[in-house]
Residue frames relative to the residue before (quaternion, step in Angstrom):
aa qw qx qy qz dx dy dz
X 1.0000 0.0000 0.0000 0.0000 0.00 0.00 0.00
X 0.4036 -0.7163 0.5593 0.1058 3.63 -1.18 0.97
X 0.1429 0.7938 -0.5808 -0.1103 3.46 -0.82 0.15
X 0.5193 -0.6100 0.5911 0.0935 2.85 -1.37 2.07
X 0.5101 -0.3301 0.7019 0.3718 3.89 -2.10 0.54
X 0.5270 -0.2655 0.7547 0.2866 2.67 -2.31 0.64
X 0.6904 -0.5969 0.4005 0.0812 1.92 -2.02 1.61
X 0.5423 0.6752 -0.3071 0.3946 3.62 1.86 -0.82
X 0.7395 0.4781 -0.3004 0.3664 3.54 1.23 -0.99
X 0.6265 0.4447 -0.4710 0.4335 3.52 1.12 0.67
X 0.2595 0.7557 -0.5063 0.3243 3.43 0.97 1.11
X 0.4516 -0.5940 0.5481 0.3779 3.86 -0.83 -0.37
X 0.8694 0.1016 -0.2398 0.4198 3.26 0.89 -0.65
X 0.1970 0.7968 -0.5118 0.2538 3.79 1.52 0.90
X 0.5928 -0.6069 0.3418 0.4043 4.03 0.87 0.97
X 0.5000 0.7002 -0.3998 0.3159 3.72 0.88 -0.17
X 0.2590 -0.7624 0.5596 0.1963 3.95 -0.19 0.80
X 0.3000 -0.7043 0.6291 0.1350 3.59 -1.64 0.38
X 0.3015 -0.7242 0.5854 0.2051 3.25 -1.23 0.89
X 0.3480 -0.7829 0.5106 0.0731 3.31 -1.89 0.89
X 0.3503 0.8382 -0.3282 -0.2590 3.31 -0.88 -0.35
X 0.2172 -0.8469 0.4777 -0.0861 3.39 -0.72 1.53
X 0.2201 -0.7295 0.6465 0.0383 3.86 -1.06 0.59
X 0.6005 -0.5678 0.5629 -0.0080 3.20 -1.93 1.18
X 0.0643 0.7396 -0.6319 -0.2225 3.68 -0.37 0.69
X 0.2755 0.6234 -0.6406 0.3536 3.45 -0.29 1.85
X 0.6405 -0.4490 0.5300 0.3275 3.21 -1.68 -0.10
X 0.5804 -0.6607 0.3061 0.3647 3.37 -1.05 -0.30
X 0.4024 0.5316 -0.4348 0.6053 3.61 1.52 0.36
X 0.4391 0.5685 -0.4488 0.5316 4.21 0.98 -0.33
X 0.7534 0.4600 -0.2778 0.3791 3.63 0.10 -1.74
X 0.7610 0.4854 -0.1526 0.4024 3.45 0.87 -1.22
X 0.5282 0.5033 -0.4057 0.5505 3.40 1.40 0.02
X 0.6216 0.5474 -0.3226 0.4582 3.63 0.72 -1.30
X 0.6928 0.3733 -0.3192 0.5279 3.53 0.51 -0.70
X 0.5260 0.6885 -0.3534 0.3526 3.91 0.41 -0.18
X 0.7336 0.3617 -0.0831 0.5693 2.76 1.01 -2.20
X 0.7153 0.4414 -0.4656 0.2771 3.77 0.61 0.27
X 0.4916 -0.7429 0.4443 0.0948 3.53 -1.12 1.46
X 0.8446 0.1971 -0.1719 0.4672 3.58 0.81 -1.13
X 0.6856 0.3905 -0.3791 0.4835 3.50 1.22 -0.17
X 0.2686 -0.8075 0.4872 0.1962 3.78 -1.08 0.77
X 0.7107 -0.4292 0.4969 0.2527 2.96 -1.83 1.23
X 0.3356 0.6479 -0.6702 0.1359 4.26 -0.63 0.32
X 0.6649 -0.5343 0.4709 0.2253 2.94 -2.27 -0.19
X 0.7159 0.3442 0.0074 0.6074 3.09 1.62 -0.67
X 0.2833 -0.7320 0.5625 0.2597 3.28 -1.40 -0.32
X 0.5280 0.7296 -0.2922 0.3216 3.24 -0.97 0.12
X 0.4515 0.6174 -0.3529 0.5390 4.01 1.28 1.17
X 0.5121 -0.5559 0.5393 0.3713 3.38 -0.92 0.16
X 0.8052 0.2722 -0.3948 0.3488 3.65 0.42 -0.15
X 0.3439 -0.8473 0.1353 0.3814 3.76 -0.34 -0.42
X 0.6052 -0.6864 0.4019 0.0327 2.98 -1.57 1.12
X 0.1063 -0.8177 0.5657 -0.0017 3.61 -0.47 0.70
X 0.0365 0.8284 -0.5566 0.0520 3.57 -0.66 0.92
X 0.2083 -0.8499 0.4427 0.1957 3.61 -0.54 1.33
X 0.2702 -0.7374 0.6054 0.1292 4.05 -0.62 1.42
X 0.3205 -0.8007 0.5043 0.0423 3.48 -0.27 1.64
X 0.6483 -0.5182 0.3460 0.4375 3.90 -0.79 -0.13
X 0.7731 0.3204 -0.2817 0.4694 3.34 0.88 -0.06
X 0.3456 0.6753 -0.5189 0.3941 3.27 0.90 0.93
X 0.6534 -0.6607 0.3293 0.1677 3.05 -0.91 1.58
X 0.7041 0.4672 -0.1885 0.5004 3.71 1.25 -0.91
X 0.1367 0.8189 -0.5093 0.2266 3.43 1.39 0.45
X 0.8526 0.3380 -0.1461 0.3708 2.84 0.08 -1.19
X 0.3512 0.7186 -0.3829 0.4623 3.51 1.19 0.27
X 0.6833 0.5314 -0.0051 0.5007 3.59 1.96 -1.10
X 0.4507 -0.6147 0.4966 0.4151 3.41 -0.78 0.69
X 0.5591 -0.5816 0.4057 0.4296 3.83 -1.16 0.75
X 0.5714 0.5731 -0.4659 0.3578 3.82 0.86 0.08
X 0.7077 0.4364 -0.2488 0.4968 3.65 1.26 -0.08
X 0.2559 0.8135 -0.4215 0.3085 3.36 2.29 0.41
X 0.7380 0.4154 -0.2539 0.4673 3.54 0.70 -1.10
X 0.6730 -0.4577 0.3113 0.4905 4.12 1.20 0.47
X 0.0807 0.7506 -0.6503 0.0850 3.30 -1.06 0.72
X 0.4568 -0.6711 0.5410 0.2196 3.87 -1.39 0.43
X 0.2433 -0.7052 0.6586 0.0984 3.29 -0.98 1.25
X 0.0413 0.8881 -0.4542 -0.0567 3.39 -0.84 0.76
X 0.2183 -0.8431 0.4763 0.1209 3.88 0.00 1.02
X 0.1240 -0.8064 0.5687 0.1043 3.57 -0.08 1.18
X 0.4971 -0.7241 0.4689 0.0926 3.28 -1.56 1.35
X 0.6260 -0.5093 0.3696 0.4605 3.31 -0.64 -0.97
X 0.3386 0.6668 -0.6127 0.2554 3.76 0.80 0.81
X 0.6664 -0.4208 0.3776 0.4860 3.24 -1.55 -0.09
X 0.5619 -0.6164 0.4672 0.2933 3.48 -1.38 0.83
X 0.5441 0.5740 -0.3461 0.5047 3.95 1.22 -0.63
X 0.7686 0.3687 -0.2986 0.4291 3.75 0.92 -0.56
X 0.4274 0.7296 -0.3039 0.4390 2.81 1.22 -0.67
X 0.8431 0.3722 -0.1613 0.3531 3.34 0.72 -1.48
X 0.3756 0.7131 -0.3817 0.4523 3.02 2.24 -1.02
X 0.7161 0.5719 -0.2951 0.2702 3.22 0.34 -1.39
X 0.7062 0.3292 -0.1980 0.5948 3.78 0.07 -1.41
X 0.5750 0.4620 -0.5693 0.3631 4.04 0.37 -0.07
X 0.5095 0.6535 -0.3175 0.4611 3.05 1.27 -1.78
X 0.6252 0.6282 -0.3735 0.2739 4.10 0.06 -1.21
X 0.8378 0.4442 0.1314 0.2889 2.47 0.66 -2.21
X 0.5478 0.5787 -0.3522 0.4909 3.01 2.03 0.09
């Protein structure tokens, strides 16, 4: 026997977070600033918390290939929690400036 989510957790707003992933055309002092400048999402090794978490998968991570070859040079996986979605955005704009 299988067991399907409640039917609630395929809502948008059923409290359940979504994972991303996205890359920087920067170097790797670039990545490490972006992560610096960010206030409400945290810097971790992992994923996996109610709040969210950003983790940066460098070029020599083993799961590279797992990735289109545009995410060859490292990219940031990012698992979004349960803050507001306005800060959230404040935030990575805030980064990226």
């Amino acid at each position: 026997m299988t067991h399907s989510p409640p039917a609630s957790s395929a809502r948008p707003d059923a409290g359940f977070g979504g994972v991303l992933a996205f890359g920087l055309n920067t170097d790797h002092d670039g990545h490490n600033r972006f992560v610096s400048k960010l206030n409400v999402i945290t810097s971790a090794v992992s994923l996996g918390h109610d709040e969210s978490l950003i983790v940066f998968l460098g070029e020599d991570d083993e799961r590279q290939y797992l990735y289109p070859s545009e995410f060859h040079q490292g990219f940031f996986r990012l698992a979004v929690g349960l803050e507001d979605t306005d800060d959230l955005i404040r935030d990575i704009d805030h980064a990226l400036s």
